[in-house]
C-alpha positions in Angstrom: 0.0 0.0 0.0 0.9 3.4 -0.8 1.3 6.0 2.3 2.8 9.6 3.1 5.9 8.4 4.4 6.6 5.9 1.4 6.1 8.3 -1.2 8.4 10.5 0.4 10.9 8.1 0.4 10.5 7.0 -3.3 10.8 11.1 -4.1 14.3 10.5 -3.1 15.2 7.1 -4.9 14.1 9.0 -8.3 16.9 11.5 -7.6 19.6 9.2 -6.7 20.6 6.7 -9.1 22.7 4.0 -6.7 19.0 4.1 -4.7 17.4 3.9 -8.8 19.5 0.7 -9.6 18.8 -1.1 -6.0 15.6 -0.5 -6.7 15.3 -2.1 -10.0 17.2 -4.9 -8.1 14.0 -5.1 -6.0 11.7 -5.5 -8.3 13.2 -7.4 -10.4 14.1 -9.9 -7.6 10.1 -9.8 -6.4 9.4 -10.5 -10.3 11.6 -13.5 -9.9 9.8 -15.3 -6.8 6.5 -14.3 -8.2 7.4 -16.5 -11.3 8.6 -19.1 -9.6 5.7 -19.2 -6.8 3.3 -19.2 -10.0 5.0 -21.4 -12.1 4.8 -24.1 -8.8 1.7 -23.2 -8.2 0.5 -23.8 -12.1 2.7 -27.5 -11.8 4.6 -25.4 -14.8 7.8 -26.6 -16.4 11.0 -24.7 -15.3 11.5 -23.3 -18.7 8.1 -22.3 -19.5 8.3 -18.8 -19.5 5.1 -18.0 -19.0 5.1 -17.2 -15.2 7.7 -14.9 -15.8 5.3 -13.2 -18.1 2.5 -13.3 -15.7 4.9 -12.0 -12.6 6.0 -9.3 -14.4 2.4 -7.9 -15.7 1.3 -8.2 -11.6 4.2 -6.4 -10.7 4.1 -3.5 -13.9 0.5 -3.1 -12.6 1.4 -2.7 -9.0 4.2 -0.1 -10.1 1.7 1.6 -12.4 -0.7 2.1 -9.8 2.3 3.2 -6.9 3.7 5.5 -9.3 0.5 7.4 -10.2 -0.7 7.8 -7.2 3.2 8.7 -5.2 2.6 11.5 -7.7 -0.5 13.1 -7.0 0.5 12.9 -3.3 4.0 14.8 -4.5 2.0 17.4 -6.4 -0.2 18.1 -2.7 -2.8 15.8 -3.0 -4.0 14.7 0.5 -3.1 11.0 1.1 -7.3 10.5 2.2 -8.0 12.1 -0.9 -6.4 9.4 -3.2 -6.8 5.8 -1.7 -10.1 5.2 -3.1 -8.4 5.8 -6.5 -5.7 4.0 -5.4 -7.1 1.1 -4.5 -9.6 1.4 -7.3 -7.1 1.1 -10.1 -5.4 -1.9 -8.1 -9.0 -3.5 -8.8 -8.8 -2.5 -11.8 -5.9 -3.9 -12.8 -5.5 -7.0 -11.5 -9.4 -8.0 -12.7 -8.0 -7.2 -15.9 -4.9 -9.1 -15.5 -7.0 -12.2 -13.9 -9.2 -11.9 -17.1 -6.0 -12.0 -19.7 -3.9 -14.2 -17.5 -6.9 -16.7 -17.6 -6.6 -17.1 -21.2 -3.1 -17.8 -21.6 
């Protein structure tokens, strides 16, 4: 979830790029468990690379959502003002993904 305190801390990582590439790090190491929890969970063959593909739509969506909202809390929004919309477009999102990610 997305607070005050967190955004303000993410203003700083966009500025410096050592915090920039740990971040990517991050994510990318939370896009590797994800793959490999789904591909387990899916019975999926190690080289299938679908999970991969899955992990790293959830986690583009959850970055989306962190980004747009850490900036209308930057620009002055009130945190209480945003985490309906917040939490909306997390819906939104991940019904979308469930719908795509059913198909594949």
């Amino acid at each position: 979830m997305v607070g005050s305190t967190s955004v303000s801390r993410s203003s700083t990582t966009t500025e410096a790029p050592s915090l920039q590439a740990r971040a990517r790090e991050l994510v990318d190491g939370l896009e590797n468990l994800l793959g490999s929890l789904f591909a387990e969970a899916a019975g999926a063959d190690p080289d299938d690379p679908w999970p991969r593909v899955a992990a790293g739509l959830v986690v583009s969506a959850y970055r989306t959502t962190y980004i747009t909202t850490a900036r209308r809390i930057l620009a002055g929004e009130r945190f209480d003002d945003v985490i309906d919309d917040h939490i909306a477009l997390l819906n939104r999102s991940f019904d979308a993904l469930d719908r795509a990610l059913a198909s594949g």
